[in-house]
N, C-alpha and C positions, 0 to 999 in steps of 0.2 A: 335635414337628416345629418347630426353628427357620421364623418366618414373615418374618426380614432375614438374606437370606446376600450371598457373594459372589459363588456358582457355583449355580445347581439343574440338573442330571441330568433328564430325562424318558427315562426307561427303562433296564429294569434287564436287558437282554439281553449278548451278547457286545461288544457295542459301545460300551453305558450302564457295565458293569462295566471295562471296562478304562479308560472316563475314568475312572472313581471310584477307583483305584486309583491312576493319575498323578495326578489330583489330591492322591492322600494323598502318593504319594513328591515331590510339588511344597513341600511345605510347608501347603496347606488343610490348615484342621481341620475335621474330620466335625462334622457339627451348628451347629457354628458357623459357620462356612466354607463349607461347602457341603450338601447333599441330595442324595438321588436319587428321585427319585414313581416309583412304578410301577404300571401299571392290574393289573395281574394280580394271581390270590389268592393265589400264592407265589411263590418261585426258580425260575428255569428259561426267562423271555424267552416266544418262542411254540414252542417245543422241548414242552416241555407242555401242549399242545395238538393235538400230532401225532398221526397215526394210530398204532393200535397197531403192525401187520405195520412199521414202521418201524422196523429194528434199527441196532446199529454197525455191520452189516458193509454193510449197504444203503442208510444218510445215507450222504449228499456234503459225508460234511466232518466233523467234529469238530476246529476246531483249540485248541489248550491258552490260556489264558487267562494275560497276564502272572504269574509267580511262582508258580503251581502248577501241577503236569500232570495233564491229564484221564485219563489211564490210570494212574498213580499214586493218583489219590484213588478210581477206581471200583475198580478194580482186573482191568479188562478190556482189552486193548488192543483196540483195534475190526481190528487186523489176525487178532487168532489165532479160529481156526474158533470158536469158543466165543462171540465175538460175535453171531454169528445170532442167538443165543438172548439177548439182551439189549434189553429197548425200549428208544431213544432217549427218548421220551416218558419215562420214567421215570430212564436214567442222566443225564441231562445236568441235570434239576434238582436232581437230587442234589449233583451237580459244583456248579451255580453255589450252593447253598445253604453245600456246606460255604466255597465262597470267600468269600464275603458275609460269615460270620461268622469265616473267618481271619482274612482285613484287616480285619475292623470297618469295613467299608462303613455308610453312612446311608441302608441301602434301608428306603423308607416304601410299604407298601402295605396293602389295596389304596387307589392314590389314582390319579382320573380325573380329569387334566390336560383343564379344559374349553378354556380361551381362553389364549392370550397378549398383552398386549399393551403397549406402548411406553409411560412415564411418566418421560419426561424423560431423568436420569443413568440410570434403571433399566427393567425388566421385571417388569410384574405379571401373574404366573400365577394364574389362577383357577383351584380345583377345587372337587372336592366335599368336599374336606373342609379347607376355609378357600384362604388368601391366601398365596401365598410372594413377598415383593420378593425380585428377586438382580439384580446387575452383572449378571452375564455367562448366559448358556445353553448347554451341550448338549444338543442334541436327538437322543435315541437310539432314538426309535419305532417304528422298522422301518416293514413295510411288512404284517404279518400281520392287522391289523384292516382291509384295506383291498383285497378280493380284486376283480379286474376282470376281467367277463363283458363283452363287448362285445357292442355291437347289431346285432339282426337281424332283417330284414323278418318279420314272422309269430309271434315269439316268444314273446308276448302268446297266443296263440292253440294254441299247442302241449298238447297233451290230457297227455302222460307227465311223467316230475318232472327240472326242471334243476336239478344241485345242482356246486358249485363244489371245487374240491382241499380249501378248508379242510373242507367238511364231510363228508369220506371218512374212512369208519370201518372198514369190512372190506368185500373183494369176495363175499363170502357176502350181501350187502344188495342185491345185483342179479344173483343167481340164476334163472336160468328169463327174464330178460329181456337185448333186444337192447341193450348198452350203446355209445352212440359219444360214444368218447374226443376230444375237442378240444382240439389244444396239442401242441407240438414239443420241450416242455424235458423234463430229467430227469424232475420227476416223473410228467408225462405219460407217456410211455413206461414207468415203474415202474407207476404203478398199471394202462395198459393190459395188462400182463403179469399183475399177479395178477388182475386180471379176466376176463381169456382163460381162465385157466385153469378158471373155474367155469361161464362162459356165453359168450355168442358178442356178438363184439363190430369196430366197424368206429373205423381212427383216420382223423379228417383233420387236415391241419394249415395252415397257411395260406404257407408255404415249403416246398419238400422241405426233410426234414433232413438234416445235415451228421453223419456216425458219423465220429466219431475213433477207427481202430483200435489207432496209436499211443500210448507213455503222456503224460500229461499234464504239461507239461513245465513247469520254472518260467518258461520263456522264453513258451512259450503262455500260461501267467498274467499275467506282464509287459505281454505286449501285449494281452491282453483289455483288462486294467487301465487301462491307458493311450488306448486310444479313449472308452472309458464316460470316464474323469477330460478328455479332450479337449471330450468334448461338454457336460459339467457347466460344466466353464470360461469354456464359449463360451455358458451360460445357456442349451442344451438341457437337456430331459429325459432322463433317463439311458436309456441302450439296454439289448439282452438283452446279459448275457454269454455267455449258450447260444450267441448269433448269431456270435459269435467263435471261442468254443472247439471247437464241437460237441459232441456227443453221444459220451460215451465206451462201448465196450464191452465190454461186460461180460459173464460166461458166461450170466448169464440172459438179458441180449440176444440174446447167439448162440441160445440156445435156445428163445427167443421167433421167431428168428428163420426158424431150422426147420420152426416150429410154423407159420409162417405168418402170424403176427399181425402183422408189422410192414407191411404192403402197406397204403403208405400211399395215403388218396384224395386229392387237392385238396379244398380250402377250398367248402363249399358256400353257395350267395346269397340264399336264404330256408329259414326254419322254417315248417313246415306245422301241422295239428293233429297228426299221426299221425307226422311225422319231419321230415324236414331234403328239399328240391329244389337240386339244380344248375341251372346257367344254361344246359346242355342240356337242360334239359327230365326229364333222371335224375332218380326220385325215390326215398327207402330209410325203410324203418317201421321208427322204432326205439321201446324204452319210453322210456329213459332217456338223457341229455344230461349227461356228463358235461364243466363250464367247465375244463381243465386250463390255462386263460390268463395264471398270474402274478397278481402282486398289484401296488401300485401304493405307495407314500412314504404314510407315514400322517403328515399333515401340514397336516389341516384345522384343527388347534389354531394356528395360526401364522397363518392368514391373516389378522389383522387388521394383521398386520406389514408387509404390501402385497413380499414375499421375490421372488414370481414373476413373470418378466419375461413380454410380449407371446405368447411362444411356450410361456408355460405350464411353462418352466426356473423354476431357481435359480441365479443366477451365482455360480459359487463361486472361491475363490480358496484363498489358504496352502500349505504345502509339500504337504500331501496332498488340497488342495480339500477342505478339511472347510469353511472358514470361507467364509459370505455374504458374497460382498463390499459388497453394501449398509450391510451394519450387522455391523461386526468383533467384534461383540459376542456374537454367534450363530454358534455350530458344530453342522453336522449331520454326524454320525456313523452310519454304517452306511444312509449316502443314496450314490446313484451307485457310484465306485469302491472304497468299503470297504464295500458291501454283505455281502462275503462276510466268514467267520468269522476268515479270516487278515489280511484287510483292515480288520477291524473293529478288531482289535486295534492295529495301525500309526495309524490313524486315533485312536481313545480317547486314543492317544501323545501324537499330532502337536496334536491339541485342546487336551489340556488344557496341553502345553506354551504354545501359541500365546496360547490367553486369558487362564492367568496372567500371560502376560510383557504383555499388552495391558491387564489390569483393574492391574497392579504389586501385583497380589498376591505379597509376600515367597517368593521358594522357601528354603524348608528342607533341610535338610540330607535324604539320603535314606533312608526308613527299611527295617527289615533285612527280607527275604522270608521 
């Protein structure tokens, strides 16, 4: 691993891989030019990391990665019945593996990006396994090592086990106990569904939610898009896009729906030993607490960068708010509105275009896909 680039990558997910790839059609040369650290023990972002029951046809989302198609290289399309039977945990690092070594990507793992921090014309990135100087950063970390359980009176104190979306394995692990579901987004509702199914379980959420019966439209993307990119700009912290879109429906919603399962409760105001109390005085014994709450920017390697304004934002700016406007030097990718897998892509674009043309890194001629 080159330890003087121009460019270093921190993460090698949909986000990390599509800069690394305009970097190469910019002109950077791999290795010399530029890296990519990735903390994981292979291909695949935190897609490999997912619960098994998590197939193509039940992610939210698969979208194709600059210059190859994910249905082309698996050879599944997540639309035909036959996806069912496919984990995503397993197709998609497939996918990014073979792309990694199509383009001849500079993914280095595992490498645990400890700190970054400012040294003049550059950036020194500490890990564990040594020193990278580079001009410029992309930071494509997501937000999977960084899951947020919010506070509650009593929590400390609750007798049954609180475990959070990342660490849900099968609904067969809360069998024979009262599970309540917390959280409003897709996967909430997903995993409250295969859990109903084995044992009896209560959702609350802390808004009613919004079911979009309708399909999902590009114009509804647009403008999810476009509030979260409003409020990053203005050095807010990025909002839910759930809170925009809604909740789309699905036949197993419907049939969740049937079932019963979806009768949702209000937000409860303490945890007890034995379960959860409302602020009426309602109290309900459950075993098990499931956090369905989202995750949060994993982006505590940056802070000595001082990135984060008063209100705990990032102010971003550039054609796709990837770039800090503190320091033009830093792109974050797959932060705020290129979170998702089709935005992450536009974004990887808009980045590496931006910082090349800002480090006057030479672009090259573009090479062939």
């Amino acid at each position: 691993m080159n330890s003087d680039v121009d460019v270093a990558v921190i993460g090698a997910g949909q986000a990390g891989l599509s800069a690394a790839y305009y970097l190469r059609r910019f002109g950077v040369e791999p290795e010399s030019g530029f890296v990519v650290l990735d903390h994981a023990p292979g291909p695949g972002g935190a897609w490999q990391f997912r619960w098994p029951s998590l197939t193509l046809s039940t992610v939210n989302g698969v979208h194709d990665l600059p210059g190859l198609g994910f249905a082309d290289t698996i050879g599944v399309d997540p639309n035909d019945p036959e996806a069912a039977l496919v984990h995503a945990a397993a197709a998609v690092p497939q996918y990014f593996a073979t792309y990694e070594k199509q383009f001849e990507l500079p993914v280095h793992r595992p490498v645990h990006t400890r700190v970054v921090c400012a040294r003049g014309e550059r950036l020194r990135i500490e890990t564990d396994r040594g020193v990278v100087s580079a001009r410029g950063l992309i930071n494509a970390t997501g937000t999977w090592e960084r899951p947020f359980i919010p506070r509650y009176p009593g929590a400390e104190s609750f007798a049954g086990r609180q475990v959070h979306t990342k660490d849900y394995s099968s609904a067969q692990d809360f069998a024979g106990q009262h599970v309540l579901v917390v959280g409003g987004g897709i996967s909430a509702v997903q995993l409250l569904d295969e859990i109903s199914r084995v044992t009896t379980t209560t959702w609350v959420t802390r808004r009613p939610p919004e079911f979009r019966d309708e399909p999902f439209t590009p114009e509804i993307g647009r403008a999810a898009v476009a509030l979260v990119e409003d409020r990053v700009r203005r050095g807010l912290p990025p909002g839910s896009v759930v809170s925009v879109t809604g909740l789309p429906v699905t036949p197993a919603i419907r049939a969740a729906r049937e079932r019963g399962v979806l009768a949702r409760q209000p937000m409860f105001s303490e945890i007890t030993a034995d379960g959860v109390r409302w602020s009426d005085g309602r109290e309900l014994e459950v075993d098990v607490i499931l956090w369905c709450t989202g995750f949060r920017s994993s982006l505590d390697h940056l802070a000595p960068l001082r990135l984060r304004g008063p209100g705990g934002g990032i102010t971003m700016t550039g054609r796709l708010a990837t770039q800090v406007a503190s320091d033009p030097r830093i792109h974050l990718v797959g932060y705020g509105p290129s979170s998702s897998t089709i935005g992450a892509n536009r974004a990887g674009q808009a980045a590496a275009r931006e910082l090349t043309r800002h480090l006057g890194v030479p672009a090259g001629s573009a090479r062939p896909t």
